[in-house]
C-alpha positions in Angstrom: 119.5 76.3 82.2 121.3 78.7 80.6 124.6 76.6 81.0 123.5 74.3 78.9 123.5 77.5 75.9 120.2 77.3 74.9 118.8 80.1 75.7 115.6 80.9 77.4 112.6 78.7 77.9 109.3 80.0 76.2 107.2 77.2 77.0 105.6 77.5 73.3 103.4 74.7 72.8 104.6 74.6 69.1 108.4 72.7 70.0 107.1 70.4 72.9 108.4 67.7 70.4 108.3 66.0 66.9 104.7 64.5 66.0 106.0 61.8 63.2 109.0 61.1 61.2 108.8 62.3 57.5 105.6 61.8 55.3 105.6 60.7 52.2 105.4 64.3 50.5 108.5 65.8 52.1 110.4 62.5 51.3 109.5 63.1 47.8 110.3 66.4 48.1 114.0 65.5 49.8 114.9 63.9 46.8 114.9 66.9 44.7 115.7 69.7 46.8 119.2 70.9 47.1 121.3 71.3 49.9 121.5 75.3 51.2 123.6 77.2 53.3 122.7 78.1 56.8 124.0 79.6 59.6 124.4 78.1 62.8 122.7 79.8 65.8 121.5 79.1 70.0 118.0 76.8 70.5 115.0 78.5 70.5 114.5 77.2 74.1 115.2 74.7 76.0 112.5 72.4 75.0 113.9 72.0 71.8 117.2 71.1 73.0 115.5 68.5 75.4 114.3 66.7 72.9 116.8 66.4 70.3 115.7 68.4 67.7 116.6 71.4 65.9 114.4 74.3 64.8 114.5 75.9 61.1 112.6 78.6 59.4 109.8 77.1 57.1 110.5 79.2 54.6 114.0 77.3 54.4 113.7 73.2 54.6 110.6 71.0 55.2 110.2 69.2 58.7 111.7 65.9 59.2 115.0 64.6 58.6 117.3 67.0 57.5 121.6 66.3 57.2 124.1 68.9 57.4 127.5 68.2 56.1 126.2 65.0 54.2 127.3 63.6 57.5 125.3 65.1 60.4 121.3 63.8 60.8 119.0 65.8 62.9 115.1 66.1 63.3 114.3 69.4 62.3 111.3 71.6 63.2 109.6 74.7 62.2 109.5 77.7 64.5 108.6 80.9 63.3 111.0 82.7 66.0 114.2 81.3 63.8 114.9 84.1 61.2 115.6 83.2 57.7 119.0 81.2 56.7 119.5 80.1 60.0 119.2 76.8 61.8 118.6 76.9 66.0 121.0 73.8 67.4 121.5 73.7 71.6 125.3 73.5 72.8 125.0 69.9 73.3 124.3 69.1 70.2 126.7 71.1 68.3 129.4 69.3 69.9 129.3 66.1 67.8 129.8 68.0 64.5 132.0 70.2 66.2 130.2 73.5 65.1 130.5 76.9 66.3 128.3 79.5 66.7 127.5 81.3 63.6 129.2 79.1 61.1 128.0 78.0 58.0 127.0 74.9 56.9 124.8 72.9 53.9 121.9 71.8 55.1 119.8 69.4 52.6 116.2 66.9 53.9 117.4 63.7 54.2 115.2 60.4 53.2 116.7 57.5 55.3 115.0 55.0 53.1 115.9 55.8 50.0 119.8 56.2 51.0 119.9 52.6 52.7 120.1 48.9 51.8 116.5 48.3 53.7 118.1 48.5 57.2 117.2 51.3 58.7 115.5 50.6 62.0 117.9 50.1 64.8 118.2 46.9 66.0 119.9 47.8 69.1 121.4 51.0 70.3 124.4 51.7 73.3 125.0 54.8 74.4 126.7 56.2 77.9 125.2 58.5 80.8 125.8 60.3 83.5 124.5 63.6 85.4 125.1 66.8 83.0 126.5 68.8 86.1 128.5 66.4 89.1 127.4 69.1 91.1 123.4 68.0 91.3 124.5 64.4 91.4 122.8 61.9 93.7 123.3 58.2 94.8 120.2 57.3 93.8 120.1 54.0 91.9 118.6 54.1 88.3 117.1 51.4 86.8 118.3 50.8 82.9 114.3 49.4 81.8 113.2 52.5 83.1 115.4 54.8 81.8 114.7 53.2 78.3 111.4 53.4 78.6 111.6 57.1 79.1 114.0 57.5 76.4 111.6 56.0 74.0 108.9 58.3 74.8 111.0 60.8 74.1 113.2 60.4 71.2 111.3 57.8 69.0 111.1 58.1 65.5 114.9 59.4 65.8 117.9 59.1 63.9 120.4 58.3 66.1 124.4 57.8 65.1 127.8 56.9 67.0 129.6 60.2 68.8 125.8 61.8 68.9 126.0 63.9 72.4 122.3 65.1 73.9 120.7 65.9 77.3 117.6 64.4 78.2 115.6 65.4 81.3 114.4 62.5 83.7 112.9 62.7 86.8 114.0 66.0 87.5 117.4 66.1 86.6 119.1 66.6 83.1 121.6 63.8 81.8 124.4 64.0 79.6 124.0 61.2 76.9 126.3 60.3 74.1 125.6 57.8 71.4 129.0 54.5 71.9 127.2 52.7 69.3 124.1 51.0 66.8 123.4 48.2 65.2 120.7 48.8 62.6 118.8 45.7 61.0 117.4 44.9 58.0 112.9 45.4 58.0 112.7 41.7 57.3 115.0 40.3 59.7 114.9 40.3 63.4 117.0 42.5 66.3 118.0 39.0 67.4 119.7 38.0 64.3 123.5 39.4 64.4 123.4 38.3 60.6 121.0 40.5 59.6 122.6 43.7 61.5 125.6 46.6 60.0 127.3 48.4 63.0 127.7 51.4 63.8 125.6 53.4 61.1 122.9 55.7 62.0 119.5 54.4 62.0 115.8 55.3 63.6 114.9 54.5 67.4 112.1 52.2 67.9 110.0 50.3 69.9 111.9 47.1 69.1 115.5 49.1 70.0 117.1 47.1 72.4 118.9 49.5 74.7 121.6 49.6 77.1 122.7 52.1 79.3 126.5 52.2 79.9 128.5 54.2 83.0 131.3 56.5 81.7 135.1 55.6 82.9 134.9 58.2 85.3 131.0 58.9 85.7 129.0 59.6 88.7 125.4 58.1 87.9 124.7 54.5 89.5 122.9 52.3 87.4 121.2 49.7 88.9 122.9 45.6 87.7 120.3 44.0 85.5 120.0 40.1 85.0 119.4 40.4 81.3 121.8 43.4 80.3 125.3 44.0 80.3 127.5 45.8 83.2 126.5 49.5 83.2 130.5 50.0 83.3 131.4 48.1 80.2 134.5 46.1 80.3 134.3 45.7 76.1 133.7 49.4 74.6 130.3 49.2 73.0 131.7 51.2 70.2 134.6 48.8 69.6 135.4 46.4 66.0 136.8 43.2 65.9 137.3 43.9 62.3 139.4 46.3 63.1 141.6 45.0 65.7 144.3 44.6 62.6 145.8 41.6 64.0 146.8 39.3 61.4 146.8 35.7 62.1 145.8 35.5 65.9 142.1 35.1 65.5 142.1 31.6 67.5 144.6 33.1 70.4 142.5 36.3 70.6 139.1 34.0 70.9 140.8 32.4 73.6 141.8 35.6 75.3 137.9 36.7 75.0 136.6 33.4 76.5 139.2 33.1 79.3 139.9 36.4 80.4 136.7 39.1 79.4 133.2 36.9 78.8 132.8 36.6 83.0 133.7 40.7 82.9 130.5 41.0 80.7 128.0 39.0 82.5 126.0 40.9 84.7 127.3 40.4 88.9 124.3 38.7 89.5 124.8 36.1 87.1 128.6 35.8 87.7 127.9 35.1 91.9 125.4 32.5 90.4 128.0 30.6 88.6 130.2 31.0 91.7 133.4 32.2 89.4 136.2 35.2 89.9 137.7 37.1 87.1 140.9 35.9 85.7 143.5 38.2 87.0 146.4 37.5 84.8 147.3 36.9 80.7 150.7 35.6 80.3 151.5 36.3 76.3 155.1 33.7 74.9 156.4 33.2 71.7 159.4 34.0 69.3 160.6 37.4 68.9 158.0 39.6 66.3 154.8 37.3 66.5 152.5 39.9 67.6 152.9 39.8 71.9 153.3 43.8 72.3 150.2 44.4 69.0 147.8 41.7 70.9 148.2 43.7 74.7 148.2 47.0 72.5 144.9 46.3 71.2 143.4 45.1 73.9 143.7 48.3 76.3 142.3 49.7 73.1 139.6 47.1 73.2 138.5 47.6 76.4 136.6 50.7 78.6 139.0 50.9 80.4 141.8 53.4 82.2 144.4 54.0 80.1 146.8 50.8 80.4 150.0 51.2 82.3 152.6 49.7 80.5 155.8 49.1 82.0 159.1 47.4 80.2 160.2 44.7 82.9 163.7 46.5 83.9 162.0 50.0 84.5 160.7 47.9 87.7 164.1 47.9 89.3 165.7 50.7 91.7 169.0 51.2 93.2 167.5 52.2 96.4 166.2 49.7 99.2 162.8 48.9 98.8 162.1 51.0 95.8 161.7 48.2 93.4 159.0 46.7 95.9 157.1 50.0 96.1 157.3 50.8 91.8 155.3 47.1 92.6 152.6 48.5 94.9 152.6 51.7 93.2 151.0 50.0 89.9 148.0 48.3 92.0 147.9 51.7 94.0 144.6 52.8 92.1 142.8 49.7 91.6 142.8 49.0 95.1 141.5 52.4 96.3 139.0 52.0 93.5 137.5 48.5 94.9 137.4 49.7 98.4 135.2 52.3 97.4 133.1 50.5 94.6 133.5 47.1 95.2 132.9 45.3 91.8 131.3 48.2 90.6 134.5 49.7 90.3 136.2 50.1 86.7 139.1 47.6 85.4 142.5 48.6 85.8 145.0 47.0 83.6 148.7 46.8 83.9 151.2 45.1 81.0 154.2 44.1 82.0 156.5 43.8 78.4 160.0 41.3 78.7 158.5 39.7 81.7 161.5 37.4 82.2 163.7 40.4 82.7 162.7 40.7 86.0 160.3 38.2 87.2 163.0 34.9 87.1 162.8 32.1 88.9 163.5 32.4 92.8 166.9 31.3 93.8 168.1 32.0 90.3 170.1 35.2 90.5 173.3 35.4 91.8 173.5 39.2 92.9 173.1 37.9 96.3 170.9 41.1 97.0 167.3 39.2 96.5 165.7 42.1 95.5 164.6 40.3 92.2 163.4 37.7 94.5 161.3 40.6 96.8 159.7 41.6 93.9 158.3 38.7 92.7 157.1 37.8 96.0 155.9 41.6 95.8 153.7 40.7 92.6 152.6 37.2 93.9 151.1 39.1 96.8 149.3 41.7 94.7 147.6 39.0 91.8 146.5 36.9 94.6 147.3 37.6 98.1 145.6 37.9 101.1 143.3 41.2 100.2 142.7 40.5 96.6 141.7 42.7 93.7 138.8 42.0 91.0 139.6 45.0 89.2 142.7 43.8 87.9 143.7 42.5 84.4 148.2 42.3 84.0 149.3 41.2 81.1 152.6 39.9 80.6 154.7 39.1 77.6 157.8 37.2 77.2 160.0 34.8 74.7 161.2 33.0 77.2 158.7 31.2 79.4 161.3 29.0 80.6 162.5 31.6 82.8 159.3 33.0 84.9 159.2 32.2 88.5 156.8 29.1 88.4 155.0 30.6 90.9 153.2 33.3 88.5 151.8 30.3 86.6 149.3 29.1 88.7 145.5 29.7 88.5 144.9 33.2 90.0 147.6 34.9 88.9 149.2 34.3 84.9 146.4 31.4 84.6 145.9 32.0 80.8 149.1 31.9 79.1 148.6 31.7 75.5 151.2 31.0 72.7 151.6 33.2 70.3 153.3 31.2 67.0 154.6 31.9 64.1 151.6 32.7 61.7 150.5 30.0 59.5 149.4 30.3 55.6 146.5 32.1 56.4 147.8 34.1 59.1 150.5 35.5 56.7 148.3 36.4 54.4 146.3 38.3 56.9 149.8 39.8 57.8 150.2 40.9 54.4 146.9 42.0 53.7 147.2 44.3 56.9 150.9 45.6 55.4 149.9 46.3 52.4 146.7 48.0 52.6 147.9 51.9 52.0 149.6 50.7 49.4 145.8 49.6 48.2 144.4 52.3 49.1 146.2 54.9 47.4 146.8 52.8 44.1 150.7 52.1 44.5 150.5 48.5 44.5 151.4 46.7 40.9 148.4 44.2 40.4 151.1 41.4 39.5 151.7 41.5 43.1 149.9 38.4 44.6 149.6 38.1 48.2 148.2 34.7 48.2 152.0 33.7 46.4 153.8 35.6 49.4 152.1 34.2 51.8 153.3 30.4 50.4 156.5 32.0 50.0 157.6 33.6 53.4 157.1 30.2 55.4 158.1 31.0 59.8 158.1 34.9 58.7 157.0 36.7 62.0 154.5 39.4 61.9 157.4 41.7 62.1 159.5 40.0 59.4 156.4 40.8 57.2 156.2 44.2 58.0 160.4 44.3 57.2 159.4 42.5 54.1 156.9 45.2 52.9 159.0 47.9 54.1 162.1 46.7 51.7 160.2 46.0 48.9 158.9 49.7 49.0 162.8 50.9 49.1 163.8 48.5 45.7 160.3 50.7 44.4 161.6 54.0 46.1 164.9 53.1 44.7 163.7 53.6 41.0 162.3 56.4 41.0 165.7 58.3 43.0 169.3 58.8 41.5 172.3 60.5 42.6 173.0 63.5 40.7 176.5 65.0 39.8 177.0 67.0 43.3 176.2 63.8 45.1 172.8 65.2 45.7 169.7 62.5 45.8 167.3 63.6 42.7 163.9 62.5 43.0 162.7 62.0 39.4 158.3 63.3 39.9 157.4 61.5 36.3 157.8 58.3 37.3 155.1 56.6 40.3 156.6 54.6 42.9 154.4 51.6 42.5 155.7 48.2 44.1 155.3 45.3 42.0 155.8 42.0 42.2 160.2 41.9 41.2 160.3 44.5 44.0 158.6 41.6 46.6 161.0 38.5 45.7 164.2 41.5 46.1 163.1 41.7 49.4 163.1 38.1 50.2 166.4 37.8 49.7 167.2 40.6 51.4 164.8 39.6 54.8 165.4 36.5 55.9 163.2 34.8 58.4 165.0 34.3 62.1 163.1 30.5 62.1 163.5 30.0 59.1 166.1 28.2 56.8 169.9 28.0 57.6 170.6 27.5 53.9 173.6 29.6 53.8 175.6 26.9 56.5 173.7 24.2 54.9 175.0 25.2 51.1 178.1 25.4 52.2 178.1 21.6 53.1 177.2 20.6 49.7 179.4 23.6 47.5 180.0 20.6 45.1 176.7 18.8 45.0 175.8 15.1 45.8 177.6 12.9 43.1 175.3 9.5 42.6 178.1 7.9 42.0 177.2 4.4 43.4 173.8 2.8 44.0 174.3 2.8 48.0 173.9 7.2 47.2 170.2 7.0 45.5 169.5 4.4 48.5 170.6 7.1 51.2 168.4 10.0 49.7 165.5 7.6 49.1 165.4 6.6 52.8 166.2 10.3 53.7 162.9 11.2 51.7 160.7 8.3 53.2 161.6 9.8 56.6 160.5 13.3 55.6 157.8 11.8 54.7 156.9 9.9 57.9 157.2 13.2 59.4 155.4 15.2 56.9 152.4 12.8 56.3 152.4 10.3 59.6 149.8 11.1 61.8 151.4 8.8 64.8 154.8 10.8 64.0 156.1 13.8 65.6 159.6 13.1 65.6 161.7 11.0 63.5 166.2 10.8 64.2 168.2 9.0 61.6 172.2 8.6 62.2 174.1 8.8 59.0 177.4 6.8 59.8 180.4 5.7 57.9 184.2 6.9 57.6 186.1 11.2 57.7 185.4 11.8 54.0 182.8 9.9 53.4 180.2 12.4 52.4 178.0 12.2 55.7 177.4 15.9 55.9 176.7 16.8 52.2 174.0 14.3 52.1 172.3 15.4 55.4 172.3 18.6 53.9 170.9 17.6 51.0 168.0 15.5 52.9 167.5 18.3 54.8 167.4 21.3 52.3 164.9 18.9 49.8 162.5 18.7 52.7 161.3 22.4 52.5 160.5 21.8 56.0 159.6 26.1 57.1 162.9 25.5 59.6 165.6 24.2 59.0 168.5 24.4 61.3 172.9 23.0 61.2 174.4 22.4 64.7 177.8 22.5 63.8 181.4 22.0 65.1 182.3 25.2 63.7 179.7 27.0 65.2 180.4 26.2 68.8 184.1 26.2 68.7 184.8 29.3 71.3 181.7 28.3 74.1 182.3 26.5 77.1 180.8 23.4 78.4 177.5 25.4 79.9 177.5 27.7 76.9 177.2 24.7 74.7 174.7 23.2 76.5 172.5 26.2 76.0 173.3 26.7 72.5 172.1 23.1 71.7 169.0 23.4 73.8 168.0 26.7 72.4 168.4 25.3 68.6 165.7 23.0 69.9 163.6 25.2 71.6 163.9 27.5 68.7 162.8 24.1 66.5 159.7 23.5 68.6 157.8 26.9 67.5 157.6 25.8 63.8 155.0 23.2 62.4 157.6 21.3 60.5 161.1 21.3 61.5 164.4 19.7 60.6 168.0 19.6 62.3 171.1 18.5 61.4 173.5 17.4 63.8 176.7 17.6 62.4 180.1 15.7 63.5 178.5 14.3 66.9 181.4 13.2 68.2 183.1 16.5 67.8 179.8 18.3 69.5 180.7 16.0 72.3 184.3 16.9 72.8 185.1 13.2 72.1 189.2 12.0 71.9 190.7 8.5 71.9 193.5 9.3 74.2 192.2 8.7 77.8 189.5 8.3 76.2 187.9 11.8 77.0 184.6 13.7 76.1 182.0 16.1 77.8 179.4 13.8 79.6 176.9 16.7 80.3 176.9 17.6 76.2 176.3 14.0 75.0 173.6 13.9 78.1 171.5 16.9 76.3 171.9 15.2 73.3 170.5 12.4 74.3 167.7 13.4 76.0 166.8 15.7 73.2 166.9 13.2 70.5 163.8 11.5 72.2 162.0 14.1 73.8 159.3 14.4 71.8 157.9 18.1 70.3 154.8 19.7 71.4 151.3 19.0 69.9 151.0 19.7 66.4 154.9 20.6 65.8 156.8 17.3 64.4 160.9 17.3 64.2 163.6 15.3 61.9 166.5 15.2 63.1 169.7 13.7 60.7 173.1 13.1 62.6 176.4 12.2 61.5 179.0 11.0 62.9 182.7 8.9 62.0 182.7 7.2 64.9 179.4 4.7 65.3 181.1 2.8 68.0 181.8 5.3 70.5 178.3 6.5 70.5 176.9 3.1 70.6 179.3 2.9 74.3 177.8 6.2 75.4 174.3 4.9 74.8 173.8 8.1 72.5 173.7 5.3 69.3 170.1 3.3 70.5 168.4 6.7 71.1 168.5 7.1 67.4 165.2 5.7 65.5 167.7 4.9 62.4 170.8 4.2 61.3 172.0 4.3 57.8 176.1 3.5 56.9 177.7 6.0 54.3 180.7 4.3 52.6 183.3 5.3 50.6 184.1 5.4 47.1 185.2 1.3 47.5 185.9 0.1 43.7 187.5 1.3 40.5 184.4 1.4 39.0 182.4 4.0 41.6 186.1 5.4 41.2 185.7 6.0 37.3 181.7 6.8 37.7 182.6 9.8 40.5 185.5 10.8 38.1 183.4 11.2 35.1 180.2 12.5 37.1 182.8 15.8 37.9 183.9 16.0 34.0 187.5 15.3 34.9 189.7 14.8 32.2 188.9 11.9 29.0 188.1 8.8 29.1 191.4 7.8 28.4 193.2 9.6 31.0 190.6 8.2 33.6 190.8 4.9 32.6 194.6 5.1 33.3 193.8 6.6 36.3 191.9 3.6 36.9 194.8 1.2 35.7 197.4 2.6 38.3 195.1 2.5 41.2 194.0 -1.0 40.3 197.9 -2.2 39.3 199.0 -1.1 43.0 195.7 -1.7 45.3 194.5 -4.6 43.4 191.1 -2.8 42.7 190.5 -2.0 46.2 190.0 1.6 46.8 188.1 2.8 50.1 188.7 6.3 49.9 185.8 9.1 50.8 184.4 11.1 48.2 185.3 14.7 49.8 189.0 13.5 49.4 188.5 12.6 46.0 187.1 16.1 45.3 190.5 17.4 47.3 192.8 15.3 45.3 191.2 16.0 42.1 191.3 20.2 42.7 195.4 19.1 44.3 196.0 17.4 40.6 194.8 20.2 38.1 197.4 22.5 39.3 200.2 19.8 38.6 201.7 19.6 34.8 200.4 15.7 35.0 197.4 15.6 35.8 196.4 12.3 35.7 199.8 10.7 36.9 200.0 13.4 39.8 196.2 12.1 40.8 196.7 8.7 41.0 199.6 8.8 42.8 197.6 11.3 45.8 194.5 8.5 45.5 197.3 5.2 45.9 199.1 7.1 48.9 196.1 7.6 51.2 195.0 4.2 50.0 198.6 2.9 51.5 198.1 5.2 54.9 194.5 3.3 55.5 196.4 -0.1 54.9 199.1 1.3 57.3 
């Protein structure tokens, strides 16, 4: 006994145990008595160790409840052996508060029920245990009702709080027992109301404590299954909280993950062989880049009682020598499997997370190496989820952006059989996000109370998690930035009277500067309207109003989910500004161009992909919009032969009417100057509308575009008008964007008006020619 540092045993009748918690005389007296110094010295005897308590001169403190450290609860006894200014704690013991021998510390009574809300009983109380020395250790089965019932008739009427380490003695041998958690609940309400219960403060050991006896990671003890408590070898830690998972906006996937993966892990064996089930094996994790895949795998190996996770980046699989890659394979599952041989399902879970799955896992056949070592491995890992000797102790998780890409193989039920997408966060999500981002900045008062989080969040739509977190990050720097200046020598001077506090200027700063990846292309799509939309004819208003119904329809229609209007009409004509326009007064979260321009140096397959991924990249957001510009360019088209690129118009096609998945809904606007070739490529009846742009066509929607731009007087337009109408006979028919052109041509002549109309009656002579 003396290992456990407690000294010899007396066998005094006088600390055998603790008769009653606190009467109502020392509570009144622990209200008024301050706390004193004492010094820290070995247990009386054994005894008192034993049963939880520590001894105390009565000279010093009343019996009862006592807390050291206004932290630290105890039962404290008198024993006349324990000099003056000194309290008697065993070894054990003094290993939660981390106290060493002979130290000081302030020591005060402690009334439990006048420093709580009313819940002070515990309503349910977890802790872990296993033999104090491995050396005494038998295989003897312990059952956890009788174990509680001992425990009780031992430490009731005890405070007991999370991290609190003891040794109790049962049935001959001493056990090693440390507090994982409590639950206390309120006098009123019941242990089998969740609603009524706080977590993880301390609390007093009753009759009514529910109990449960839990096997350390690498423990000894065996506790006998039980058909109404949990596994002795906790999957979940007891002491974990959701709460604090800090995961903003993935509440729904994670209760999926919970469901799917760990709520079989929890149930007792018996109860799972009942139901006739096997653990899932496999949690495949896709979505854009920065949505929270690495965070949610992170916080689940912190979630569980498990071994520490191995995490391994897809590449690091690979080897330059023969077989190597196979065996990094086998080396991962090495543990696990010498685990269940030995333990069966008693064994512990073993989890593995496999980060940029699609680096290595591809498709079979895929690669070209000719090597098939990425094809060996896979067939490595399809052997080790679910082959012929299979594991229960196993959990992998994968992650990956593109889905698309992972041998199908993997996919099926035993192996990656939960594959949940992780999105871009909504609304709420976001604001989660924020809150989660911005909650030092709380905490230690730097944050301007005209920032408003609930505004951000409506303001960052298809932000990422990570985008957030850049967003927080550079509005601290515009805050940072205020407070520093660059002296004379070049040096940065940090100026210590003024508080770097980040307000809400220092927020919309940084959303300029961060701009979401799925977000808005309105850079390319501002560039397409530099000079506006002129209304200068009625057919304009008619366009927009159309474009609007069908944002609408998309918006608003619950029998909608993807809606593709064709704007058509002559080179010139103004197609492209008003897509543009339709597109940017959608404030649809994405918004994406597909130009020409942009795919001017790719290849036939390279295009392809490029298209393909726009649309992919479309499909992640709620509400999405695309603009495909100058179709017949996109598809390589020229009159001469006539030529164009069969397997681009072929993608186009069959994107324009596949439709998105659930809950994500898609516009797409075309354009294109040449109606009639797509209409013989079939590309034209895919679309679900078709709306003709025309050109500027008389002298009046001549003279109305004219004035709308604030070019030259009245009197010089109407001359304008007068020579155009003297030579074309009224008749016009030339686009708008080379109107514009002309117009800019015409201001740098020394006659304006003259040079202008002559540019506007030559290219209406080249349309006759």
């Amino acid at each position: 006994m003396d290992k456990f540092g407690l000294g010899k045993f007396t066998g005094r009748s006088g600390t055998q145990g603790y008769n009653a918690p606190p009467n109502e005389h020392n509570a009144l007296v622990a209200k008024g008595m301050p706390a004193q110094s004492l010094v820290v010295v070995n247990a009386t005897n054994n005894a008192l160790a034993l049963m939880n308590q520590v001894a105390v001169n009565r000279a010093d403190i009343p019996e009862g409840y006592i807390i050291a450290d206004n932290k630290y609860i105890f039962t404290a006894i008198h024993d006349d052996s324990v000099q003056r200014g000194t309290i008697a704690v065993g070894a054990v013991q003094r290993e939660w508060p981390r106290w060493s021998f002979q130290q000081q510390i302030m020591v005060a009574p402690y009334d439990i029920f006048s420093n709580s809300d009313g819940r002070v009983y515990l309503g349910s109380l977890d802790v872990e245990i296993d033999f104090f020395s491995r050396a005494k250790a038998t295989d003897q089965a312990y059952d956890q009702d009788l174990l509680a019932k001992h425990f009780f008739s031992v430490y009731h009427d005890q405070i007991f709080a999370p991290q609190q380490q003891l040794v109790m003695n049962y049935s001959g041998f001493n056990f090693r027992i440390k507090v994982l958690a409590t639950r206390v609940v309120d006098l009123g309400g019941t242990t089998e109301d969740p609603s009524l219960m706080v977590s993880n403060i301390p609390g007093i050991f009753s009759k009514q404590t529910s109990m449960n006896f839990f096997k350390p990671a690498n423990g000894v003890i065996n506790i006998k299954a039980s058909a109404n408590k949990p596994r002795s070898n906790a999957i979940i830690a007891p002491n974990f909280n959701f709460q604090d998972l800090g995961i903003g906006g993935l509440d729904e996937q994670f209760n999926i993950i919970f469901r799917r993966a760990f709520a079989s892990r929890i149930m007792p064996p018996s109860t799972v062989e009942k139901l006739g089930i096997t653990h899932v094996k496999g949690i495949l994790l896709f979505g854009p880049p920065g949505t929270g895949k690495t965070l949610i795998a992170r916080q689940i190996g912190k979630m569980l009682n498990a071994r520490e996770p191995k995490i391994v980046n897809g590449p690091e699989i690979l080897n330059k020598f023969v077989g190597a890659s196979e065996e990094n394979i086998r080396n991962l599952f090495k543990e696990a499997e010498t685990e269940f041989k030995e333990k069966g399902d008693d064994s512990g879970l073993h989890m593995i997370i496999f980060d940029e799955l699609d680096a290595v896992f591809k498709q079979r056949g895929s690669r070209g190496d000719g090597t098939g070592v990425g094809d060996n491995v896979v067939n490595q890992l399809l052997a080790k989820m679910d082959g012929v000797d299979q594991l229960n102790n196993i959990l992998v998780i994968g992650m990956t952006n593109r889905k698309d890409l992972i041998d199908s193989a993997l996919m099926r039920p035993g192996r990656f059989e939960v594959q949940i997408e992780i999105s871009l966060p909504d609304e709420k999500g976001r604001r989660q996000i924020l809150g989660i981002h911005t909650a030092k900045l709380r905490e230690n008062n730097t944050l301007d109370k005209t920032v408003n989080l609930d505004e951000l969040a409506s303001l960052t739509k298809n932000f990422s998690g990570a985008e957030i977190g850049g967003l927080v990050r550079s509005a601290a720097s515009f805050a940072i930035n205020r407070t520093t200046r660059i002296g004379k020598k070049g040096n940065v001077e940090f100026d210590a009277k003024k508080d770097v506090v980040v307000n809400r200027d220092d927020f919309f700063h940084a959303l300029d500067d961060v701009q979401a990846a799925f977000g808005v292309s309105e850079e390319d799509l501002e560039r397409c309207v530099e000079k506006g939309v002129l209304n200068y004819s009625k057919n304009i208003g008619d366009i927009l109003t159309r474009g609007r119904l069908y944002v609408e329809q998309v918006r608003d229609s619950p029998n909608t989910s993807i809606v593709s209007t064709l704007l058509y009409g002559p080179p010139g004509s103004g197609k492209t500004a008003l897509a543009a326009t339709i597109a940017l007064k959608s404030e649809f979260p994405l918004v994406k161009l597909i130009s020409p321009r942009d795919t001017v140096a790719m290849n036939e397959t390279q295009k392809i992909q490029y298209i393909n991924n726009m649309f992919l990249d479309a499909y992640k957001s709620a509400l999405n919009c695309i603009v495909l510009d100058e179709i017949e360019t996109l598809i390589e088209w020229t009159p001469i032969g006539p030529r164009f690129s069969n397997a681009v118009a072929q993608t186009i096609k069959i994107l324009l009417s596949k439709a998105p998945p659930p809950n994500r809904r898609l516009l797409i606007i075309a354009t294109t100057s040449e109606r009639s070739v797509l209409n013989q490529i079939g590309l034209l009846s895919k679309f679900t509308s078709k709306i003709p742009v025309p050109n500027v066509t008389t002298i009046n929607e001549l003279s109305k575009s004219l004035e709308l731009v604030d070019f030259l007087d009245n009197e010089s337009r109407q001359s304008i008008c007068d020579k155009v109408q003297a030579q074309n006979g009224g008749r016009v028919g030339v686009g708008i964007k080379h109107i514009l052109s002309h117009i800019d041509t015409a201001v740098k002549s020394s006659t304006v008006a003259g040079t202008f109309a002559e540019l506007v009656n030559e290219e209406i002579s080249d349309f006759s020619y």
